[in-house]
Wavefront OBJ file of the C-alpha trace (Angstrom):
o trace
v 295.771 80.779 172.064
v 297.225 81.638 168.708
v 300.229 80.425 169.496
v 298.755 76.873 170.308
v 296.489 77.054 167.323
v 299.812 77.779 165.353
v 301.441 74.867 167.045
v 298.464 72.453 166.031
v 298.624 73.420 162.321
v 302.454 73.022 161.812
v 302.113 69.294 163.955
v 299.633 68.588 161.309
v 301.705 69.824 158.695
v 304.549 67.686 159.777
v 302.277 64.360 159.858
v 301.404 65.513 156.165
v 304.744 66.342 155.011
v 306.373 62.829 157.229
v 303.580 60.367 155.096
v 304.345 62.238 151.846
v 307.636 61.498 152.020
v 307.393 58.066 152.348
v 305.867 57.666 148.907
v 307.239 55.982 145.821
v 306.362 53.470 143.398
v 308.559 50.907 145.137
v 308.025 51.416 149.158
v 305.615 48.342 149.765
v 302.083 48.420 150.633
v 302.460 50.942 153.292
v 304.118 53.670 151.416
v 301.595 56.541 150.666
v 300.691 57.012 146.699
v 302.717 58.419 144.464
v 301.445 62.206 143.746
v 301.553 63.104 139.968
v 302.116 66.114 138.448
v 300.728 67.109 135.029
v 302.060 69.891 132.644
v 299.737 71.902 130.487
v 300.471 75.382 128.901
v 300.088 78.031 125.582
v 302.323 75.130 124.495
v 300.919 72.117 125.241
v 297.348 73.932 123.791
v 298.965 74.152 120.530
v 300.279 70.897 119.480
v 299.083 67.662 118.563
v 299.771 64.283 120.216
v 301.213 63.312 117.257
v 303.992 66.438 118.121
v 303.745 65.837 121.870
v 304.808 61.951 120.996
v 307.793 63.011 118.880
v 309.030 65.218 121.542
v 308.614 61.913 124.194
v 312.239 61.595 125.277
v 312.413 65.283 125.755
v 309.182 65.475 128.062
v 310.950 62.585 129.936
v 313.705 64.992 131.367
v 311.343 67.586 132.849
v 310.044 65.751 135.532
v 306.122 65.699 134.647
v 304.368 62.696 134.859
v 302.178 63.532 132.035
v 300.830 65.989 130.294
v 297.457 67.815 128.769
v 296.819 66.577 124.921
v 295.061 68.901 122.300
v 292.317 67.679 119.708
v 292.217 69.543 116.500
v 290.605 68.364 112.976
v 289.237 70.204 109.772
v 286.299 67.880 108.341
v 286.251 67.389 104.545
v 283.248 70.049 104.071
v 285.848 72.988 105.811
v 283.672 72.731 109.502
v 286.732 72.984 112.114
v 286.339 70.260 115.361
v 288.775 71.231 118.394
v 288.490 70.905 121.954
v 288.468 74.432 122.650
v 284.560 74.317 121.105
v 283.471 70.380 121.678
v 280.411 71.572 123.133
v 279.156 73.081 120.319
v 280.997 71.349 117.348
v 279.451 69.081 114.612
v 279.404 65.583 115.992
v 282.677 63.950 116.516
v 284.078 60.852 115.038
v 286.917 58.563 116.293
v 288.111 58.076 112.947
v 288.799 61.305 112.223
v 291.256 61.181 114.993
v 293.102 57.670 114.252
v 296.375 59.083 113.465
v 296.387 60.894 116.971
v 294.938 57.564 118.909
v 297.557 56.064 117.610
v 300.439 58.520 118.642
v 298.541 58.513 122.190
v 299.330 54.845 122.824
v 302.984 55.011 122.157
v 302.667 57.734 125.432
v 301.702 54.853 127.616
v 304.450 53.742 129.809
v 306.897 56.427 129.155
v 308.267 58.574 131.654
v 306.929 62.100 131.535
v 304.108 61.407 129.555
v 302.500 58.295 131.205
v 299.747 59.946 132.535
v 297.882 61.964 130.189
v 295.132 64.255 129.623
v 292.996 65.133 126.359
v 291.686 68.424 127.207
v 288.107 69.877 126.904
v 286.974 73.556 127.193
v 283.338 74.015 128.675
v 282.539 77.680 127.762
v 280.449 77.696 124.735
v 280.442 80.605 122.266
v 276.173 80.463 122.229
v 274.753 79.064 125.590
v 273.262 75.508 125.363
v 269.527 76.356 126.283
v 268.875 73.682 129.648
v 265.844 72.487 128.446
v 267.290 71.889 124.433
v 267.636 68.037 124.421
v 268.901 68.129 120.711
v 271.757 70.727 121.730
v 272.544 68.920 125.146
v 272.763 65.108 123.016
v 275.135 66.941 120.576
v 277.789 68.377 123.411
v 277.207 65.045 125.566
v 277.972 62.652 122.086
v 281.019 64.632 121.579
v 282.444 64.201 125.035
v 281.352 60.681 124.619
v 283.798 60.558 121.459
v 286.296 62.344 123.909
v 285.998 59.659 126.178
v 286.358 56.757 123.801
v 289.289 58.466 121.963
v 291.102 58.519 125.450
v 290.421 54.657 125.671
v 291.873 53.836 122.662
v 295.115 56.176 122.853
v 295.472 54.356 126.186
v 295.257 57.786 128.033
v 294.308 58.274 131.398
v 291.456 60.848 131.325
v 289.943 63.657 130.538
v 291.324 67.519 131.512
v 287.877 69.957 131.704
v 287.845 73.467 132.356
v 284.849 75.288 132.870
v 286.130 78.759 133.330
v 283.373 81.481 131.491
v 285.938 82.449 129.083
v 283.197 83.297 125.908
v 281.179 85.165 129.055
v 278.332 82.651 127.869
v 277.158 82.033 131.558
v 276.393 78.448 130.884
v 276.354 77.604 134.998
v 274.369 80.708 135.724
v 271.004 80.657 135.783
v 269.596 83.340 133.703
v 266.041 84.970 133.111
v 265.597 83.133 129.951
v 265.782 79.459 131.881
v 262.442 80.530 133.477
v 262.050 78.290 136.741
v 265.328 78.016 138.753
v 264.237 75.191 140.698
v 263.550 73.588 137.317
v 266.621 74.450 135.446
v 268.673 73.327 138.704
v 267.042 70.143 138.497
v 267.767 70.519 134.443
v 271.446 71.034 135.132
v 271.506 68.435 137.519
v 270.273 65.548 134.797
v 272.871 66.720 132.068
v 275.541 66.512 134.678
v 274.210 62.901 135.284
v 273.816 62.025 131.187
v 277.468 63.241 130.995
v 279.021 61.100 133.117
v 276.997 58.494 131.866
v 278.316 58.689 128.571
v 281.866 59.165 129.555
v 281.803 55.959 131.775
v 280.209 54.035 129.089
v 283.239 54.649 127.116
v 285.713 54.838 130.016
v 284.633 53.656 132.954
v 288.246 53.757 133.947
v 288.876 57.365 133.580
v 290.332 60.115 135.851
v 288.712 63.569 135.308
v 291.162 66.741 136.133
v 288.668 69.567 136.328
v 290.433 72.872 136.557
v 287.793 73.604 138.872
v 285.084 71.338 140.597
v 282.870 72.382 143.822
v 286.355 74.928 144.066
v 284.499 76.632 141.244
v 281.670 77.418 143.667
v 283.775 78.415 146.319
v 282.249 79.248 150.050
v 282.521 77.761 153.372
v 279.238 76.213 153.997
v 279.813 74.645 156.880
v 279.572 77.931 158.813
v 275.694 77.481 158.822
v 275.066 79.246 155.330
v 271.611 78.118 153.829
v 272.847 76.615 150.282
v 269.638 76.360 148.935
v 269.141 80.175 149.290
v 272.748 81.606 148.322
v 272.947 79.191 144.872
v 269.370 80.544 144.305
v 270.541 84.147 144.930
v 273.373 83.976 142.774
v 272.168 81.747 140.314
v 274.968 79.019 140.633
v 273.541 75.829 138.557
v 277.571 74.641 138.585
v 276.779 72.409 142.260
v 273.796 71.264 140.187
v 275.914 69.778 137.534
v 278.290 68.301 140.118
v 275.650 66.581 142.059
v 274.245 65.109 138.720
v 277.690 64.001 138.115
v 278.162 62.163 141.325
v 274.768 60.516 141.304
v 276.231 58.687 138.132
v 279.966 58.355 138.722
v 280.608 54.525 139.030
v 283.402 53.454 142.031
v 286.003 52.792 139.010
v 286.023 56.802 138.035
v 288.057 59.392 140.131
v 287.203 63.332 139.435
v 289.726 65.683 140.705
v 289.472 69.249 141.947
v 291.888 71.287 140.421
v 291.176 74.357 142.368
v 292.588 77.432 139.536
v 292.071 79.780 142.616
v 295.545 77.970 143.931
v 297.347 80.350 141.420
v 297.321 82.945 144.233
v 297.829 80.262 147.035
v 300.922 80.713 149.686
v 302.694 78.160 151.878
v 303.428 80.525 154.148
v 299.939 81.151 154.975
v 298.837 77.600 155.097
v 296.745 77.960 152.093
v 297.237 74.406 150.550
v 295.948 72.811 153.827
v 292.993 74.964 153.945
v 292.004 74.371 150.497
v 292.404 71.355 150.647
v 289.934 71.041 153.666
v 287.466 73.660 151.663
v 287.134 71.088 148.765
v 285.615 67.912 150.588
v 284.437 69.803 154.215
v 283.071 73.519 153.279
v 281.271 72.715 150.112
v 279.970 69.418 151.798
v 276.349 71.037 152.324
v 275.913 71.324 148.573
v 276.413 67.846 147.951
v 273.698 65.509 147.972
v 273.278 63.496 151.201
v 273.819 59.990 148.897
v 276.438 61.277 147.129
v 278.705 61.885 150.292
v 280.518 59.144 150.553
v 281.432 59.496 146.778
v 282.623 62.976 147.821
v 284.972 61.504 150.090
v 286.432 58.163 148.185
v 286.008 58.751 144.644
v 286.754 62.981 144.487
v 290.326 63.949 145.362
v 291.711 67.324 146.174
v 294.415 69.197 144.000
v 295.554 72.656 142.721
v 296.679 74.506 140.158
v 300.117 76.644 139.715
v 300.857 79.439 137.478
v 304.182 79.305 136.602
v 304.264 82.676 134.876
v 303.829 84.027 138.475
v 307.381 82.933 139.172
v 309.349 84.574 136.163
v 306.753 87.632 135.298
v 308.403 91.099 136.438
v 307.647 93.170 139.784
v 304.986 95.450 137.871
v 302.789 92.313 137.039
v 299.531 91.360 139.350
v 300.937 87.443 139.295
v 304.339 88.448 140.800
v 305.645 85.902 143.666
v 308.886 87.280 144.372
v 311.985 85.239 145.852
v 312.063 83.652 148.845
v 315.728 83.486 150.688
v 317.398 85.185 147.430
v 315.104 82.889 144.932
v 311.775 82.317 143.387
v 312.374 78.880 142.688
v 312.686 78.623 146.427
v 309.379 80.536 146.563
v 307.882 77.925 143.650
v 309.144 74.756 145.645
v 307.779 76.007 148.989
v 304.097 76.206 147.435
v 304.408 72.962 145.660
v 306.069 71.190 148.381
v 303.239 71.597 150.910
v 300.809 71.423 147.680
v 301.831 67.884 147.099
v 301.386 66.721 150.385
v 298.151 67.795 150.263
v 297.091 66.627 147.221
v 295.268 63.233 147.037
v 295.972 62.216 143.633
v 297.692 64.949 141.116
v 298.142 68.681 140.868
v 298.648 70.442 137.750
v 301.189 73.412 136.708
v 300.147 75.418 133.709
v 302.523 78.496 132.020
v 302.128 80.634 128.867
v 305.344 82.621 128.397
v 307.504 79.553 128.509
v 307.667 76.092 127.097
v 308.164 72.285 128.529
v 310.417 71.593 125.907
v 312.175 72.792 122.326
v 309.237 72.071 119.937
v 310.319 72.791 116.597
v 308.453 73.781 113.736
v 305.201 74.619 115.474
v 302.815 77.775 114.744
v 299.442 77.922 116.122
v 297.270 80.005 117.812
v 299.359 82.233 120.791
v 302.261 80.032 120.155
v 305.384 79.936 117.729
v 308.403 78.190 118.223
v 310.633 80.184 116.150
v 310.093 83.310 118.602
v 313.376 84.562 119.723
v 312.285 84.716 123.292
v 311.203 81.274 123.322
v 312.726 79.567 126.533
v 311.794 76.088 128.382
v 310.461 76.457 131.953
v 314.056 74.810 132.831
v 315.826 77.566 131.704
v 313.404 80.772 132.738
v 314.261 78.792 136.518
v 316.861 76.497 136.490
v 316.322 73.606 138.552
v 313.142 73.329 137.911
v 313.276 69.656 136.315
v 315.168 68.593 139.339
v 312.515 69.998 141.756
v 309.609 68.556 140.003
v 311.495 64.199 140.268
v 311.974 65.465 143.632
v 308.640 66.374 144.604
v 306.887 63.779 142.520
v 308.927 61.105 144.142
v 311.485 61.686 146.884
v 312.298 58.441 147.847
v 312.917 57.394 144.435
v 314.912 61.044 143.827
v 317.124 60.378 146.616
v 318.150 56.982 145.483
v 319.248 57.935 142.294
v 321.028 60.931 143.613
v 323.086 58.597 145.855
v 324.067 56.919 142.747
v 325.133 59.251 140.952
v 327.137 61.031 143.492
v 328.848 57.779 144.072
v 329.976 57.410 140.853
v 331.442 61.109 140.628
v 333.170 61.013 143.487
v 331.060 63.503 144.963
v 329.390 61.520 147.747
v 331.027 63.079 150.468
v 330.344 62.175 154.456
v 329.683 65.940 155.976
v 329.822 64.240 159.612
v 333.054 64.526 161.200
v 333.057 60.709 163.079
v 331.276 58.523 161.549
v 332.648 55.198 163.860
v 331.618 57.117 167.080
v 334.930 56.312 167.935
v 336.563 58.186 171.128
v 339.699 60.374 170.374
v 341.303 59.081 173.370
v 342.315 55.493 173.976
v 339.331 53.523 176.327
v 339.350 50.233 178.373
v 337.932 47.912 175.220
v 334.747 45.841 175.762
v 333.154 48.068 178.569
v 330.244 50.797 178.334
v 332.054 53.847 179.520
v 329.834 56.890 181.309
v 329.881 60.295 181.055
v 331.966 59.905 177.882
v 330.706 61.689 174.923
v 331.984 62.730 171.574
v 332.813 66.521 170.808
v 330.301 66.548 167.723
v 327.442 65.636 170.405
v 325.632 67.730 172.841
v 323.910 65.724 175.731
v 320.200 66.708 176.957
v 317.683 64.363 178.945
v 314.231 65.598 180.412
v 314.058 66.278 183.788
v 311.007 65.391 184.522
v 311.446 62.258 183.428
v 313.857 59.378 184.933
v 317.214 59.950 184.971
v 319.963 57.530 183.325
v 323.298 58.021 181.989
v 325.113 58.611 178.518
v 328.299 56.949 177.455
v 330.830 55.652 174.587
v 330.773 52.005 174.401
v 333.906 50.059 173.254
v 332.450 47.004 172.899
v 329.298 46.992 170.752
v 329.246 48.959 167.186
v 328.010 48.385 163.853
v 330.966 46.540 161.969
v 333.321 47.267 164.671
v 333.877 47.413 168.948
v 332.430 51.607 169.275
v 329.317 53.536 169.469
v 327.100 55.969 171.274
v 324.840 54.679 174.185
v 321.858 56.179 176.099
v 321.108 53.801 179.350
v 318.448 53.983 181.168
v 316.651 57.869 180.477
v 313.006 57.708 180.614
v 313.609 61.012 177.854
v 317.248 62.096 176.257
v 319.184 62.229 173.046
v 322.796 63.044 171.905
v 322.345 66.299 169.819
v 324.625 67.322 166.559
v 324.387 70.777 165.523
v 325.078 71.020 161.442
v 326.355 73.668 159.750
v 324.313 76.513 158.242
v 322.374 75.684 155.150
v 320.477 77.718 152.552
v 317.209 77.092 152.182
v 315.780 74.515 149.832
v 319.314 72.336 150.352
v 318.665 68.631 150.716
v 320.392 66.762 153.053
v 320.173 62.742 153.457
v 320.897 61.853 157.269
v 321.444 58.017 157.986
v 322.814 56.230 161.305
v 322.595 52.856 162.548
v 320.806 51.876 166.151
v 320.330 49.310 168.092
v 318.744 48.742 171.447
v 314.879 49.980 173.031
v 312.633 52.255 171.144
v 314.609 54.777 169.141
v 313.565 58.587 168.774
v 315.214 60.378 165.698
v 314.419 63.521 164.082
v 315.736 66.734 162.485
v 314.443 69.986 164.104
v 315.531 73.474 162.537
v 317.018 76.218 164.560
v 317.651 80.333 163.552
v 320.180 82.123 164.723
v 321.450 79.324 166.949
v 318.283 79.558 168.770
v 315.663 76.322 168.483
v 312.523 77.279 165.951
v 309.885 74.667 167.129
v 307.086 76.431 164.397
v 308.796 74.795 161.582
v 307.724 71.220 161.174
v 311.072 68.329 162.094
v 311.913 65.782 159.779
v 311.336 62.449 160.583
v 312.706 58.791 159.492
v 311.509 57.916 155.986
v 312.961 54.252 156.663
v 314.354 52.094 159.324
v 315.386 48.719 158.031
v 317.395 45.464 159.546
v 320.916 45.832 158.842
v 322.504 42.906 160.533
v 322.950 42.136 164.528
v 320.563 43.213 165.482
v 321.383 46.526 164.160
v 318.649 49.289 161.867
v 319.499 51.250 159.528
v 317.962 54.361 159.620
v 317.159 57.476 156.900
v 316.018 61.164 157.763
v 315.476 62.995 154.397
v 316.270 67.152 155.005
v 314.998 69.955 152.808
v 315.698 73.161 154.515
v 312.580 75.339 154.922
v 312.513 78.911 154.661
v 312.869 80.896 157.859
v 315.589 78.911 159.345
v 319.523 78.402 158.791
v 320.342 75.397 160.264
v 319.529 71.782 161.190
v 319.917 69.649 164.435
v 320.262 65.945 164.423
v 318.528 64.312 167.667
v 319.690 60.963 168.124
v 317.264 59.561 171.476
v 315.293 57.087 173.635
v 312.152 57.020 176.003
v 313.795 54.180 178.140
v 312.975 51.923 181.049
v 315.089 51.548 183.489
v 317.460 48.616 182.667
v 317.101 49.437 178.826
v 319.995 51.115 176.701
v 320.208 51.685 173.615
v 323.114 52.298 170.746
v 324.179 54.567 167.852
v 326.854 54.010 165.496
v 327.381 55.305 161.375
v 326.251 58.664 161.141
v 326.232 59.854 158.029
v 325.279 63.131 156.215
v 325.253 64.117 152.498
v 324.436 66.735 150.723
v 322.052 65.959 147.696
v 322.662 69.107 145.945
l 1 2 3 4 5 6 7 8 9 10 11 12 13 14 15 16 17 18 19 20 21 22 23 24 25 26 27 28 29 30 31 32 33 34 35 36 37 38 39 40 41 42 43 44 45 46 47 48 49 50 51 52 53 54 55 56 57 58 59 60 61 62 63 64 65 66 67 68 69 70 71 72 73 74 75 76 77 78 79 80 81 82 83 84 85 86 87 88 89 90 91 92 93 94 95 96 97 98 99 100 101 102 103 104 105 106 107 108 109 110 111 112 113 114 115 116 117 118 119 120 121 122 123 124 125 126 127 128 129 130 131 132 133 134 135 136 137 138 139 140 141 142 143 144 145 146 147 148 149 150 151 152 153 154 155 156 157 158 159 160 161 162 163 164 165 166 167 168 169 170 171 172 173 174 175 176 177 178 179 180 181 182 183 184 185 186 187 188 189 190 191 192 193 194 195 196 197 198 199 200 201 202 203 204 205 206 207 208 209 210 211 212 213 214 215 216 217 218 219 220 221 222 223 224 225 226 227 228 229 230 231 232 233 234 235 236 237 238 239 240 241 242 243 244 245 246 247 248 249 250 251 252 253 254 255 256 257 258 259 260 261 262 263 264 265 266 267 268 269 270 271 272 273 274 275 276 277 278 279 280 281 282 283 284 285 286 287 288 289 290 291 292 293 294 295 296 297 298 299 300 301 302 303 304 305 306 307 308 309 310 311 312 313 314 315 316 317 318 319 320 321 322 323 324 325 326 327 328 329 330 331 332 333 334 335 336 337 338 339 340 341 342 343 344 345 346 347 348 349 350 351 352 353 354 355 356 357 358 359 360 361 362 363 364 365 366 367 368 369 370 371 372 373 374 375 376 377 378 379 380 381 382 383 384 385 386 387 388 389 390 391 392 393 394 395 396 397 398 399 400 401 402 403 404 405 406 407 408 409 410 411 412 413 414 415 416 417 418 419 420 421 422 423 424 425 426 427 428 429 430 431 432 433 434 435 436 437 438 439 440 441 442 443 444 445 446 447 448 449 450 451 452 453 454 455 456 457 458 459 460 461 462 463 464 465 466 467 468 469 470 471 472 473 474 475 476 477 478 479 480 481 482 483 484 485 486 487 488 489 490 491 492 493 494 495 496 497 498 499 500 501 502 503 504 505 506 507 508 509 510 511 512 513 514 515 516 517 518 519 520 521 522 523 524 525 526 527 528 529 530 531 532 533 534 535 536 537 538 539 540 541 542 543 544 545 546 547 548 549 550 551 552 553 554 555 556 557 558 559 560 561 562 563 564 565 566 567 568 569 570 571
């Protein structure tokens, strides 16, 4: 039984992972959305978008697709504003931030920093009493401000973590609150007046909480009573949630950012799980009406501690290497982390940078430390992995290019033309005849046919590969061994009844069925009736080598025809 169970998961995973990597900004209306990926960071926390805008073109190499932005001001009678405290600040005023609004919109539209954040820290120093209207219009106006300053830098939301850093308990219901039932109902109508206000000001906006209902975390759906285990623990956080969604208009998207994913493994399945845990196991907490905002207008996502990949053996956030590397071990959790992220995840770090600021000093950061290093150089590769995972259609395109034009784009399959080494009778489909690099296999079960060269139908010349007739079979190529994390690009041309393609992975020569295949991410008209088709391969860990399965489910008077097989490495 566990087996089967083990079976269902990695099918699912394979679905997950086949639609992911169909996306791209350019793939038509079918393609799956683009997943984005956000940087934030001791860094990012310590400069201003005036900085983060003069360090643009820099950001634009890393692979991001934007970035968290950091509000700071000191108001003529000394009183300090900053996002760390917004909660609890003296009211806000745009105008006090026009020179960053303006660096903001020059963001817009550039790559790397498209897509940004202005962050917002919910843990205030002195609790905001539930029932203080006064207190709760001050913290509301501010993030009100917030909002509008996002809409006129042009930036796409608003990041909020509400992680109890001051210990101020603000989402735990406390003796002092008197009634819980009361101050749930309390928290529930400032989570309401807060989205209110931000819509009013952005009705456009994306909100990246570091935490959402993750923050609350519990399967539910295993019969628990909520009612009774919020009340026994004194969680007012679904509260605020559910006052939130009874509020949020269609336009807004809130986004679970899940900070417990720092811990998270591939290799367990984790991602999926989550992912599951944020819309299905916290569904009893969520109002009845609000459900169907749950499902359309929350999306799931995670957080990654980067640290975790360059911190030494002796610290608690260690992920050691996977197949001789930890970036291998960071691009396995991120890999299946995008695929099961609906809109964006976010990657946070303290001990390295995104980029080479210069001349900045604040707070836990300073540039001119000796041990300062990017992320890119603590793991290189890094940059590459991120356009990869963020887009891998578009990645693969541009690889191609620029492998043509070093010279470096190099065929790794032996016989491309299909032709046979040995002279045949031209224009005839000949039986039985197959080329060395192909092993033969058709089901048993299933009606029998025949395999065969054919000398008088290719693409762009008189030889390919034919299956005739097989109600199951495939020619099989057996590729070398690869590392893991290699990417391969596999294309061939076909022609002919219902073609079945893949990439399956195989250890020790022997067939490993638990790993998810690889699949077509495009099969286009090429002329003559003739596809062209595109398998992208990233080797997973636990395997050392790839299979190529070129097939057919046929009838019995149907054939079909291979021709152009290519493989290139993308590394």
């Amino acid at each position: 039984m566990k087996q089967q169970i083990r079976v269902v998961e990695m099918l699912v995973a394979a679905i997950i992972l086949t639609l992911c990597q169909t996306g791209g900004a350019d793939d038509g209306a079918c393609a799956m959305p683009q997943k984005r990926l956000i940087g934030h960071g001791w860094d990012l926390l310590a400069v201003s978008p005036t900085e983060v805008a003069r360090h643009a073109d820099e950001l634009a190499k890393t692979g991001l697709d934007g970035v968290s932005l950091s509000l700071r001001a000191k108001l003529p009678d000394g009183k300090h504003l900053s996002f760390s405290s917004i909660l609890t600040d003296p009211p806000w005023d745009v105008e006090t931030f026009r020179k960053e609004i303006e660096a903001m919109r020059t963001l817009r539209g550039k790559p790397g920093v498209s897509h940004c954040y202005l962050s917002a820290f919910w843990t205030p120093a002195k609790r905001l009493a539930w029932n203080d209207d006064q207190a709760w219009a001050r913290a509301i106006g501010n993030m009100r401000t917030l909002a509008r300053i996002a809409r006129e830098g042009e930036v796409e939301g608003l990041l909020i973590d509400p992680e109890d850093y001051s210990e101020s308990k603000q989402f735990r219901f406390q003796p002092v609150d008197g009634d819980f039932g009361e101050t749930f109902r309390l928290a529930r109508k400032r989570g309401a007046q807060f989205i209110e206000a931000v819509a009013a000001e952005h009705p456009n906006a994306r909100l990246l909480f570091f935490w959402l209902l993750s923050l609350s975390y519990q399967d539910f759906s295993t019969g628990a009573d909520p009612e009774s285990v919020l009340k026994a623990r004194g969680d007012l956080w679904p509260a605020f949630v559910n006052g939130m969604l009874d509020k949020l208009p269609e336009t807004m998207l809130l986004i679970d950012g899940d900070e417990r994913a720092y811990r998270y493994e591939a290799s367990r399945g984790d991602f999926y799980k989550a992912a599951w845990q944020q819309k299905q196991g916290m569904l009893p907490v969520v109002d009845e009406k609000n459900r169907r905002k749950l499902k359309l207008n929350v999306s799931t996502g995670s957080g990654h501690y980067l640290d975790s990949y360059v911190v030494p053996t002796n610290s608690f956030w260690y992920l050691g290497p996977v197949n001789g590397s930890r970036l291998n071990h960071l691009a396995e959790n991120l890999q299946q982390a995008v695929c099961c992220a609906e809109d964006c995840i976010w990657l946070y770090g303290e001990k390295n940078a995104w980029v080479k600021w210069r001349g900045v000093k604040s707070g836990s950061w300073d540039s001119d430390r000796k041990s300062f290093q990017t992320w890119e150089e603590a793991l290189p590769g890094f940059s590459v992995l991120l356009q990869r995972l963020r887009n891998p259609r578009g990645w693969i395109d541009r690889r191609i290019e620029q492998l043509k034009r070093e010279g470096k784009l190099v065929n790794l399959f032996p016989n491309s033309d299909c032709v046979y080494p040995e002279p045949l009778e031209a224009g005839k489909y000949h039986a039985k005849k197959r080329l060395k690099q192909f092993a033969f296999w058709q089901d048993e079960k299933k009606r029998q046919g025949t395999f065969g060269v054919d000398t008088g139908v290719g693409f762009g010349d008189t030889s390919s590969i034919s299956i005739k007739g097989c109600g199951n079979a495939c020619f099989i190529y057996d590729a070398p061994p690869a590392k893991q994390g290699t990417c391969f690009l596999v294309r061939y041309c076909t022609k002919g009844a219902r073609p079945s393609t893949a990439v399956y992975w195989k250890r020790g020569g022997a067939w490993d069925w638990s790993v998810p295949g690889c699949f077509p991410i495009s099969i286009k008209p090429c002329g003559d009736g003739w596809s062209r088709g595109e398998i992208f391969v990233q080797v997973p860990a636990r395997v050392d080598s790839f299979a190529l399965q070129l097939g057919a489910k046929l009838g019995a008077e149907e054939q079909i025809w291979y021709d152009k097989v290519e493989i290139y490495s993308l590394d």
